[in-house]
N, C-alpha and C positions, 0 to 999 in steps of 0.2 A: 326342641318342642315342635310338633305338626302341629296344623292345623287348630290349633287350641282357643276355644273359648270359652267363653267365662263373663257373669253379669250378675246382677242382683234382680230378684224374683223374675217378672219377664222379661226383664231389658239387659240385654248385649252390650256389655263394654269393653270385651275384647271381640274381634269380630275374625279372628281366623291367626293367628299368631305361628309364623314359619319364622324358628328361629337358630341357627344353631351357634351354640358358645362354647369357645375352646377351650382346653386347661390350659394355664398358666399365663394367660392374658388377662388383663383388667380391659373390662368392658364398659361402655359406659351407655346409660337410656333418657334421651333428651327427648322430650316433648310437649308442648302448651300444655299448662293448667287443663283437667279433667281430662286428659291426653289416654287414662288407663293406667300409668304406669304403678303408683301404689295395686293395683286392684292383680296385674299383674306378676309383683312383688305375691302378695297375697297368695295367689295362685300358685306359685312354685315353693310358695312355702307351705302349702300345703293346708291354711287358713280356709283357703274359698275352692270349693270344687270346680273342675272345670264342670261346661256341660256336653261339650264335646275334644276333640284334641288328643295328645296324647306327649305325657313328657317325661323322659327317659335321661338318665346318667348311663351313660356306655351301652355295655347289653342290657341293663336291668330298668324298671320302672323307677322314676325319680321318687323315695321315699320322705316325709318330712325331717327323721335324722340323716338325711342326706343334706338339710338346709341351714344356715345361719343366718336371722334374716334381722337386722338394726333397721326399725322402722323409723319413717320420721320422729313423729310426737313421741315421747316417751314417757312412760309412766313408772312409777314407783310407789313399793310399799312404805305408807309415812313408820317412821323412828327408824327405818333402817341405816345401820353406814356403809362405808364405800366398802368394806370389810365385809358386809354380811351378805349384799350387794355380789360379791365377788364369791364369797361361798356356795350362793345357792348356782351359780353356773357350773364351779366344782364337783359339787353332786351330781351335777348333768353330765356330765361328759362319758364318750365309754372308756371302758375298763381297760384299753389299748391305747390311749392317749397319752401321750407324756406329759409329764408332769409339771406343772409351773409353780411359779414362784411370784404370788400376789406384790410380795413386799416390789420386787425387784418390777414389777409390771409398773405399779404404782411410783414407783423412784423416777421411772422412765416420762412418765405425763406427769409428774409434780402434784402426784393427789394425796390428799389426809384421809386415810382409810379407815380417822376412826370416829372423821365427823360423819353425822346425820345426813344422810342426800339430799333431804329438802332444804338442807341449808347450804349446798353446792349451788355456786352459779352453773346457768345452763351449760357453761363450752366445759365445766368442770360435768357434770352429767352425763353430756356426751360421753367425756371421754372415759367414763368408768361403764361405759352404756357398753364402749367399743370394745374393753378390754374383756368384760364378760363376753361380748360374741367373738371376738377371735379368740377366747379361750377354749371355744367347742370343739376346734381341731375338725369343721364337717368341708367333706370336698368343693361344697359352695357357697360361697359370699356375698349377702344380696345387703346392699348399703343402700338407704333412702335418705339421699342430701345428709351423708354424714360430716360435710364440713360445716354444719350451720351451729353458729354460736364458737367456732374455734377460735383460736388466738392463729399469730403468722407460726410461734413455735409449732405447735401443736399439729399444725397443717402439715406443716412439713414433717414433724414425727410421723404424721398419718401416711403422706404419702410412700416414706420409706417403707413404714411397718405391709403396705402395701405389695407395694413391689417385691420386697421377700416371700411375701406369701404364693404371687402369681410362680414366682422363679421356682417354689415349691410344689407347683401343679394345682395349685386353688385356683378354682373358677370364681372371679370377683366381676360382679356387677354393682357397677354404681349408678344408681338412678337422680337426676337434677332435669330445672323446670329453668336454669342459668345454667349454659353452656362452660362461663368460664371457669365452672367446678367438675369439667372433666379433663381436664388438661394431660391429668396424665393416664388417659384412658388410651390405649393400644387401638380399640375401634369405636365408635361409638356408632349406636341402633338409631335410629330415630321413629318416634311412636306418632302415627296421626290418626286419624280415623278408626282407633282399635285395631289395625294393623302394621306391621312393622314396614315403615313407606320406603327405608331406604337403609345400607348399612357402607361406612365410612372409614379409612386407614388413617392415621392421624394426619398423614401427608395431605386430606383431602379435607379441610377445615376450611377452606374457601367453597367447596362445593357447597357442603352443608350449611355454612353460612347462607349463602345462595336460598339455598332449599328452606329452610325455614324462614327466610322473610319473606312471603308471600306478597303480593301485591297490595290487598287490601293493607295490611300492616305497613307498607311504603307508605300508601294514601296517608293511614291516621300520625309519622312518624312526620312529614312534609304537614299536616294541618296542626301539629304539636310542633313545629319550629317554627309555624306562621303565629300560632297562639303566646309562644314563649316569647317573642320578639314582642308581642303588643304590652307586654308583662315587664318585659325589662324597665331598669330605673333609668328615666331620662336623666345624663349625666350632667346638662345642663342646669336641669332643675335644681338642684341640690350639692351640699361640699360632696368632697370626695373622703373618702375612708382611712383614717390614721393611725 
């Protein structure tokens, strides 16, 4: 992606976006709340127009069935199950795609594909949320905080199902607003000001640590250990805990 940007009605929320992302790495986009990065997300998937910029898969213009994109929030049609759920990504896929096999998807994350979704807990949601978009078979993978609501199982299914993917030539982008849900990202972008501030090799997790704690954020971390300390229980006061 050049130069790319993108905002709702007059106002710029990406402010010039140089990025480039390689096949078969897992990538990852860390940056404070209203950072851009859903909006971003949005934007390569083809949701939200840029207003300027320009973003491309190889030679060609990035297309939206070039995208797979698991947004945060998820939604669902009510009385569906994880079955039907699963069906309608089926229909989506193109006519070159191989072939899968729900049942055996489903074996893999421990889902009942022939309950209702609404009566799936959330990490149960996700993960039939995830198995519809990696069913697309499309050359790019845009995950928004798709660990949220997992179990530790599940997490780590995630992370495998991942890493096969990249070792496949998928472009995986994972986007989080907590750092420690990029762990196994090969580089991680960091988003500030609507531009991409800085980009990081995993070996470089102390820099970027760095770089995102800004000073002011020192300040308010040092007046929240002066604060927590007035808060604690005097141990004097009171028995202790048995």
């Amino acid at each position: 992606m050049l130069s790319l940007r993108a905002g709702y009605g007059s106002t710029n929320v990406l402010e010039g976006i140089d990025l480039e992302l390689e096949r078969g790495r897992i990538h990852g986009l860390v940056g404070l709340n209203a950072s851009g990065k859903t909006t971003l997300f949005d934007t390569i998937a083809g949701l939200l127009q840029p207003t300027a910029g320009r973003l491309s898969l190889g030679e060609e213009c990035l297309r939206p069935d070039h995208v797979a994109y698991l947004p945060a929030e998820l939604h669902f049609y009510p009385r569906l199950t994880g079955r039907d759920y699963l069906e309608v990504f089926r229909a989506a896929r193109p006519r070159t795609a191989i072939a899968y096999d729900i049942e055996r998807w489903a074996s893999v994350f421990d889902l009942q594909l022939d309950m209702p979704v609404e009566d799936y807990s959330e990490g149960m949601r996700r993960k039939v949320a995830l198995i519809g978009v990696v069913s697309m078979q499309r050359p790019v993978l845009l995950l928004d905080e798709p660990s949220n609501a997992l179990d530790i199982e599940a997490s780590a299914l995630l992370a495998d199902l991942l890493r096969g993917l990249a070792a496949g030539g998928t472009i995986i982008v994972i986007a989080s607003h907590i750092l420690e849900a990029l762990t196994d990202c090969e580089r991680i972008h960091r988003l500030a000001g609507g531009r991409i501030a800085g980009s990081y090799w995993r070996d470089e997790r102390a820099r970027l640590v760095a770089d995102l704690s800004s000073r002011q954020m020192r300040d308010r971390r040092a007046l929240l250990g002066e604060l927590a300390g007035q808060m604690a229980w005097d141990t004097a006061a009171g028995p202790a805990a048995t």
